[in-house]
PyMOL commands that place a pseudoatom at each C-alpha (Angstrom):
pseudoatom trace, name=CA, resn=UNK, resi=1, chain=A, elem=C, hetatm=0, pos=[13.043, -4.162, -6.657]
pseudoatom trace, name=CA, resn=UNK, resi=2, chain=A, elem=C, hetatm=0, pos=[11.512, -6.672, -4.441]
pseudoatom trace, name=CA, resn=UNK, resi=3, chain=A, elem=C, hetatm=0, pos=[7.936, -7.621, -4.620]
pseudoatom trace, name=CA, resn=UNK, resi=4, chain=A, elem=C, hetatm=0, pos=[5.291, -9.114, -2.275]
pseudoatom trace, name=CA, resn=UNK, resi=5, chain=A, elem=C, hetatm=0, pos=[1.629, -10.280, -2.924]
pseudoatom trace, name=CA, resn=UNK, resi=6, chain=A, elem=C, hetatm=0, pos=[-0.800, -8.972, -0.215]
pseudoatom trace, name=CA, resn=UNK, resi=7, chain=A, elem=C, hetatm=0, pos=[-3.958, -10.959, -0.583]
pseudoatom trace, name=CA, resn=UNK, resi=8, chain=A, elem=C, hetatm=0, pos=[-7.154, -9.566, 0.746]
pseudoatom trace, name=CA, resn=UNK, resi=9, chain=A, elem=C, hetatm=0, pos=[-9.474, -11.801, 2.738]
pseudoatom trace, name=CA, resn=UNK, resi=10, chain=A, elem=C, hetatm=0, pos=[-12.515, -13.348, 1.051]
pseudoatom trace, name=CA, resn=UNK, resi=11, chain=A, elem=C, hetatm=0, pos=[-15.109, -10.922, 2.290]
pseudoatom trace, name=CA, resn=UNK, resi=12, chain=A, elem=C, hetatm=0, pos=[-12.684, -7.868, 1.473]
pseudoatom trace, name=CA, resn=UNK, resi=13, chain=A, elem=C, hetatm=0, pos=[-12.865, -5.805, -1.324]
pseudoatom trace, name=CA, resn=UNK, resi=14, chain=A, elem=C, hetatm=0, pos=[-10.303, -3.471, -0.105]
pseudoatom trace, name=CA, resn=UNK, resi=15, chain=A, elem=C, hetatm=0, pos=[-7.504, -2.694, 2.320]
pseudoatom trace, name=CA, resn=UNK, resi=16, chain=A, elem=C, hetatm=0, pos=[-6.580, 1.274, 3.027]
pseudoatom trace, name=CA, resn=UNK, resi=17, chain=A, elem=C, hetatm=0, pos=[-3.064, 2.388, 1.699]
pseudoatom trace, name=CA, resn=UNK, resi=18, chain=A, elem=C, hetatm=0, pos=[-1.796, 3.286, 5.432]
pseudoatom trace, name=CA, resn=UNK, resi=19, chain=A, elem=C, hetatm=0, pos=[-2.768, -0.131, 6.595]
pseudoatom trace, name=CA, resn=UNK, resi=20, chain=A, elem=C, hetatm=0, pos=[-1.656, -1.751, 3.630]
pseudoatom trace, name=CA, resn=UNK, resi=21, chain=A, elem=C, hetatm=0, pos=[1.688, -0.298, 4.433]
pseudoatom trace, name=CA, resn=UNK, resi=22, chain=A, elem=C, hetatm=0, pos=[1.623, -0.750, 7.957]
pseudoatom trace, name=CA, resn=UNK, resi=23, chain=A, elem=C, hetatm=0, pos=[0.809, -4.959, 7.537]
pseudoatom trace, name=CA, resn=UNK, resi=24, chain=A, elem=C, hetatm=0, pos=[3.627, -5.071, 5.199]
pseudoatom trace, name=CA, resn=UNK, resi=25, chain=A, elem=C, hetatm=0, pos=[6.111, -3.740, 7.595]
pseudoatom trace, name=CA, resn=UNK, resi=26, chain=A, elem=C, hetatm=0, pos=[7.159, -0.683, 5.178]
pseudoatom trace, name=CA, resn=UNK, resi=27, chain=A, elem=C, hetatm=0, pos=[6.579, 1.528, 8.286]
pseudoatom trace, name=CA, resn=UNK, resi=28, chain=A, elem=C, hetatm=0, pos=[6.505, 1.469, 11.977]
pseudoatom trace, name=CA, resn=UNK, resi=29, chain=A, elem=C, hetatm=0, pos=[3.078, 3.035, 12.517]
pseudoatom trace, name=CA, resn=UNK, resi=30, chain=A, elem=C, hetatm=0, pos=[-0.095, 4.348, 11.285]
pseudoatom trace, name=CA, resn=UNK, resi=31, chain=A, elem=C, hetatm=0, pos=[1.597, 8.115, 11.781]
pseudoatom trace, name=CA, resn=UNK, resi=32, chain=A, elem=C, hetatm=0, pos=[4.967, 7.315, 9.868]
pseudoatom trace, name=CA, resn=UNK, resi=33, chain=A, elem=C, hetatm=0, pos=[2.787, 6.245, 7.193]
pseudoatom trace, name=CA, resn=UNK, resi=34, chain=A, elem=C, hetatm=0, pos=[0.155, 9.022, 6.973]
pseudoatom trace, name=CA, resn=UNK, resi=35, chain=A, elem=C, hetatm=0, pos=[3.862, 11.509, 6.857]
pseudoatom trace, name=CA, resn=UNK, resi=36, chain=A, elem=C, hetatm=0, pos=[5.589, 9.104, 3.972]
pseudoatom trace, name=CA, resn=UNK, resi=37, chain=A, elem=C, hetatm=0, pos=[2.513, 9.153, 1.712]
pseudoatom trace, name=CA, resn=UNK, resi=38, chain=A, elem=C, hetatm=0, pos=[2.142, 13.251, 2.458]
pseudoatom trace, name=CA, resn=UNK, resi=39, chain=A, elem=C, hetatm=0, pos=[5.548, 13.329, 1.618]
pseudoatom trace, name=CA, resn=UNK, resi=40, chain=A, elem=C, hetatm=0, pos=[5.176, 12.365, -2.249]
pseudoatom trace, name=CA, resn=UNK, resi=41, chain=A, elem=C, hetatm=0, pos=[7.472, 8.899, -1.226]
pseudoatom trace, name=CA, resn=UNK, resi=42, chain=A, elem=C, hetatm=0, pos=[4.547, 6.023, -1.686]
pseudoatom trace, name=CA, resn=UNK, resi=43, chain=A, elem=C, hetatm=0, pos=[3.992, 4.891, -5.579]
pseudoatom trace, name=CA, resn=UNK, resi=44, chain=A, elem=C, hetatm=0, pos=[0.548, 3.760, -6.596]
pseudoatom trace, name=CA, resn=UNK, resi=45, chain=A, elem=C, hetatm=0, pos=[-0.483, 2.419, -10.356]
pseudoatom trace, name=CA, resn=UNK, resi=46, chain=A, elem=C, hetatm=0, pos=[2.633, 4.390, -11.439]
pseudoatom trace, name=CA, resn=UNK, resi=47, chain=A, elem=C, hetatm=0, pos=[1.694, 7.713, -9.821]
pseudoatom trace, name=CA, resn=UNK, resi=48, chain=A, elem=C, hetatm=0, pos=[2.664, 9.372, -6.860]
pseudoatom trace, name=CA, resn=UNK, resi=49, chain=A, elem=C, hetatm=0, pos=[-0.072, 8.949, -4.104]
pseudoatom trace, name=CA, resn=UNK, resi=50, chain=A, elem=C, hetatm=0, pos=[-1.061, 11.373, -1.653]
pseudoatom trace, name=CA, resn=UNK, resi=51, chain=A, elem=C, hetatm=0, pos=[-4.518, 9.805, -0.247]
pseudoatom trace, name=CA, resn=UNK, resi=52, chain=A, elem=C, hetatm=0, pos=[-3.609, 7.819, 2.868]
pseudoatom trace, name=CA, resn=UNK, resi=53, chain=A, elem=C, hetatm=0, pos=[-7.116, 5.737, 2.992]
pseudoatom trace, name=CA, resn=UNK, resi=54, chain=A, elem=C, hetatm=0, pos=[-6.712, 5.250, -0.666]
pseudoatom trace, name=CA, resn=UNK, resi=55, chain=A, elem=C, hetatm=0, pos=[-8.553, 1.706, -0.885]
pseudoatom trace, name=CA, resn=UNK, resi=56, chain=A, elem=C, hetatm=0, pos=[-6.686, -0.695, -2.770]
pseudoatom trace, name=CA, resn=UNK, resi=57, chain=A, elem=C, hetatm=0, pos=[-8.569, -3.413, -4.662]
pseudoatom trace, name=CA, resn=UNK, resi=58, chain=A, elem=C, hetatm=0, pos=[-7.555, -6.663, -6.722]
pseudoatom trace, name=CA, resn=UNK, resi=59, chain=A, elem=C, hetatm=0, pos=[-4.270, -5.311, -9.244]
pseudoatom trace, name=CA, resn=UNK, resi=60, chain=A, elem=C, hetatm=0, pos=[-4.018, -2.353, -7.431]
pseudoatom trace, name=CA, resn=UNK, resi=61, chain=A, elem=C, hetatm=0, pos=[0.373, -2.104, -7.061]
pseudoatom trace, name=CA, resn=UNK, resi=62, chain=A, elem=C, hetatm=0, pos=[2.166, 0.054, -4.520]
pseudoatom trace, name=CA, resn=UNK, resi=63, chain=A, elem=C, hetatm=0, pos=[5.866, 0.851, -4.516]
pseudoatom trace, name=CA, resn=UNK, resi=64, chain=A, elem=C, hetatm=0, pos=[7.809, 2.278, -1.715]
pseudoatom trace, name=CA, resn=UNK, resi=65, chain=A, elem=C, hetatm=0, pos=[11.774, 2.337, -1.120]
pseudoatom trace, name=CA, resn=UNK, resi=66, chain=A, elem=C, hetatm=0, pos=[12.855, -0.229, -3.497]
pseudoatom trace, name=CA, resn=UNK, resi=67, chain=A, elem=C, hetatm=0, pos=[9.467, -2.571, -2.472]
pseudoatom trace, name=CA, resn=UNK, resi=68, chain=A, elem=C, hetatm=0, pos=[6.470, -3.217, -4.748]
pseudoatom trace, name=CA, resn=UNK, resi=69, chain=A, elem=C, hetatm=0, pos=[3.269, -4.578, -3.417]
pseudoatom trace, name=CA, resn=UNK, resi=70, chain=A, elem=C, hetatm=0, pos=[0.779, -6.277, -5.752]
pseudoatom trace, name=CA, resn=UNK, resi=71, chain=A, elem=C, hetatm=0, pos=[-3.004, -6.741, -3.756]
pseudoatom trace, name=CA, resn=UNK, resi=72, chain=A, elem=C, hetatm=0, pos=[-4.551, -9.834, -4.819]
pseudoatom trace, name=CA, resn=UNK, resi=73, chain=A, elem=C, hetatm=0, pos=[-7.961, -11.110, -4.082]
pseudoatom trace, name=CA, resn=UNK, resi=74, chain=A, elem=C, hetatm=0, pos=[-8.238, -14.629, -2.440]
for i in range(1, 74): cmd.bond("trace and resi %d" % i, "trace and resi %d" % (i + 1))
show_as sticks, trace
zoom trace
């Protein structure tokens, strides 16, 4: 499984699942990521995640085909 830090700028405290995907190039668009996460097919903390603005904060992990992101704070 590959893996990729995402850091979140310094006056951040959180970046939304969708765009979180979306930055990291894991889909094409704001729409193909609001259908993978309704489809069951985006990983968060272990569990399968079906909030699309989920906010992801400092630790938080996503996984998606084969890719892992780990959010960091700056």
């Amino acid at each position: 499984m590959s893996e990729k830090i995402f850091v979140l700028r310094a006056h951040e405290e959180y970046i939304e699942l969708n765009q979180l995907l979306k930055l990291m190039q894991l889909v094409q668009s704001g729409g193909h990521a609001k259908l993978v996460i309704e489809d069951g097919l985006v990983i968060v903390n272990g569990e399968v995640e079906s909030r699309k603005r989920k906010k992801m904060r400092d630790g938080d992990v996503a996984e998606m085909d084969g890719q892992r992101i780990v959010v960091r704070n700056a």
